[in-house]
C-alpha positions, -999 to +999 in steps of 0.1 A: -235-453+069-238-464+029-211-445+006-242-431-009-257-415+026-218-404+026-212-386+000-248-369+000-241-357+041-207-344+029-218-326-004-248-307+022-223-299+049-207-287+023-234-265+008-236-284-026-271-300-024-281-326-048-264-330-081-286-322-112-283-334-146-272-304-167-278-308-205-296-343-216-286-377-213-258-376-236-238-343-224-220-367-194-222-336-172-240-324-140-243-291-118-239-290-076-275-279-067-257-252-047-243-237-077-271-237-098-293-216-075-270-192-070-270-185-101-307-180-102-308-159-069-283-137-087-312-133-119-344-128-093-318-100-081-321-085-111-356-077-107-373-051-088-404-055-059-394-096-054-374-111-031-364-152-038-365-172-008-361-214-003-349-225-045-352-262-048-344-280-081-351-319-085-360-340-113-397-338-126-398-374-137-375-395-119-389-429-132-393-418-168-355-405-170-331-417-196-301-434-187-269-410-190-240-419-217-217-420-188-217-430-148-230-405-129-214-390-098-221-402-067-260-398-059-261-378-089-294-374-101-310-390-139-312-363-166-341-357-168-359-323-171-359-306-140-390-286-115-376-256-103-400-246-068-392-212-051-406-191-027-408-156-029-421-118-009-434-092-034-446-051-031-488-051-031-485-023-054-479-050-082-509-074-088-487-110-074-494-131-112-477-103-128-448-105-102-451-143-103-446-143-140-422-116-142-396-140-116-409-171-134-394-163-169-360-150-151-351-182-134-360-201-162-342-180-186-315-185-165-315-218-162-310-223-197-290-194-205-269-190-177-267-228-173-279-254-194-305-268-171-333-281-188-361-272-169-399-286-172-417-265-154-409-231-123-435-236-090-435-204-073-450-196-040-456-160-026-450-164+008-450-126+024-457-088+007-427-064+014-433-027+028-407-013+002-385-027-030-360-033-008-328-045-023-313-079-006-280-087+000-257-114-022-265-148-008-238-171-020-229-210-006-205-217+002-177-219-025-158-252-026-120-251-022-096-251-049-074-281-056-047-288-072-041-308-104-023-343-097+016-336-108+022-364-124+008-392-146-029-393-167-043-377-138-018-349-140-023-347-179-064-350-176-062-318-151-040-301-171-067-305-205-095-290-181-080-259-166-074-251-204-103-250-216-123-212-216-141-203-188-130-235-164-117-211-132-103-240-112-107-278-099-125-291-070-121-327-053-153-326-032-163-366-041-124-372-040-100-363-064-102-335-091-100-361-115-109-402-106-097-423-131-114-459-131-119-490-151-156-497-163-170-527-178-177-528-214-214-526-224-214-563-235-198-597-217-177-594-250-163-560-247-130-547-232-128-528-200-126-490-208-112-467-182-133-434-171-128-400-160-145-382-138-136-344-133-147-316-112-143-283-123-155-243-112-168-225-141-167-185-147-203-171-151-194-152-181-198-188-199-223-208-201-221-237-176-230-263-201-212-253-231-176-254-209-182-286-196-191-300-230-153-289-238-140-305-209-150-334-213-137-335-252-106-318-237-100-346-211-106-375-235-084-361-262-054-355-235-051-397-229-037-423-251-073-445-246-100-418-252-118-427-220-154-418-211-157-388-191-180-371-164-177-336-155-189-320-127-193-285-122-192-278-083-195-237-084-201-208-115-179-182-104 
């Protein structure tokens, strides 16, 4: 099995799904597929007479996506603007366009909002008609487990930048380590080898997912002697 095919069975098992680009190419951050939709199944909540079902965000343009600022995480997916496709039950006592568009501008004001997610374009399917607006229960994956900063060294120091920023509730090392430190090449034959960060952090839902990570990453650069590049990902929104 390739590191790839690796990482990607251990971050389903896992309940994280694919890792989306959050922001553009130059915000060096992306969002555990698990964690965005639960955000949005916690917005179509929010609504009464629809119930979401199957959420599935990818990249609408794959082979026209920039190139990110800053390695991506493992399997991580290009930024690009993303296709939001859902499936979803509805009363008959509201005409189904009306419910359609009613869920449609949730999860994408959501996605932006609550997020950061640039999104393209929200595919909905109605797939059954409910008797009554029935209210259905929190549906949450599962949340990865804490870890704990590195006690010691740039690591340590790097950890210790992130869990001060606002709205960061904790670290996560599902692709590792909370924080990877590594040497990357310079752009040019010419250039120096610059090291790079990469973080995983949880964020609190009462900030948005984006802006948090923006300020880890300054956070994280700032806190070592070199400045390094940094990638942030955010595993869960609390």
């Amino acid at each position: 099995m390739t590191a790839d095919r690796w990482t990607r069975a251990v971050r389903e098992q896992l309940g994280l799904g694919r890792l989306l680009p959050l922001g553009g190419p130059r915000d060096g951050v992306w969002i555990a597929e698990g964690a965005a939709e639960a955000v949005l199944r916690q917005a179509s909540r929010e609504l009464r007479g629809v119930r979401l079902g199957t959420v599935r965000l990818a990249v609408a343009d794959p082979a026209g996506a920039p190139e990110p600022v800053v390695p991506p995480p493992p399997s991580g997916l290009p930024p690009g603007p993303l296709r939001v496709t859902a499936e979803f039950a509805a009363v008959p006592s509201e005409p189904l366009p009306t419910a359609a568009s009613r869920l449609r501008t949730a999860l994408a004001t959501a996605a932006v909002e609550r997020l950061g997610l640039v999104v393209a374009e929200v595919d909905l399917r109605v797939t059954a008609l409910l008797d009554q607006e029935e209210e259905p229960q929190p549906v949450r994956p599962p949340r990865p487990a804490s870890a704990a900063a590195a006690t010691e060294g740039d690591e340590a120091r790097a950890g210790a930048a992130a869990l001060a920023v606002p709205g960061v509730t904790g670290m996560t090392d599902v692709l590792g380590r909370a924080v990877r430190l590594e040497e990357r090449e310079g752009a040019t034959a010419a250039a120096l080898p610059r090291r790079h960060a990469r973080v995983e952090i949880t964020v609190s839902a009462a900030h948005r997912a984006l802006d948090v990570a923006r300020q880890v990453r300054a956070a994280v650069s700032r806190a070592l002697p070199d400045q390094p590049t940094v990638t942030v990902l955010v595993t869960s929104v609390d």
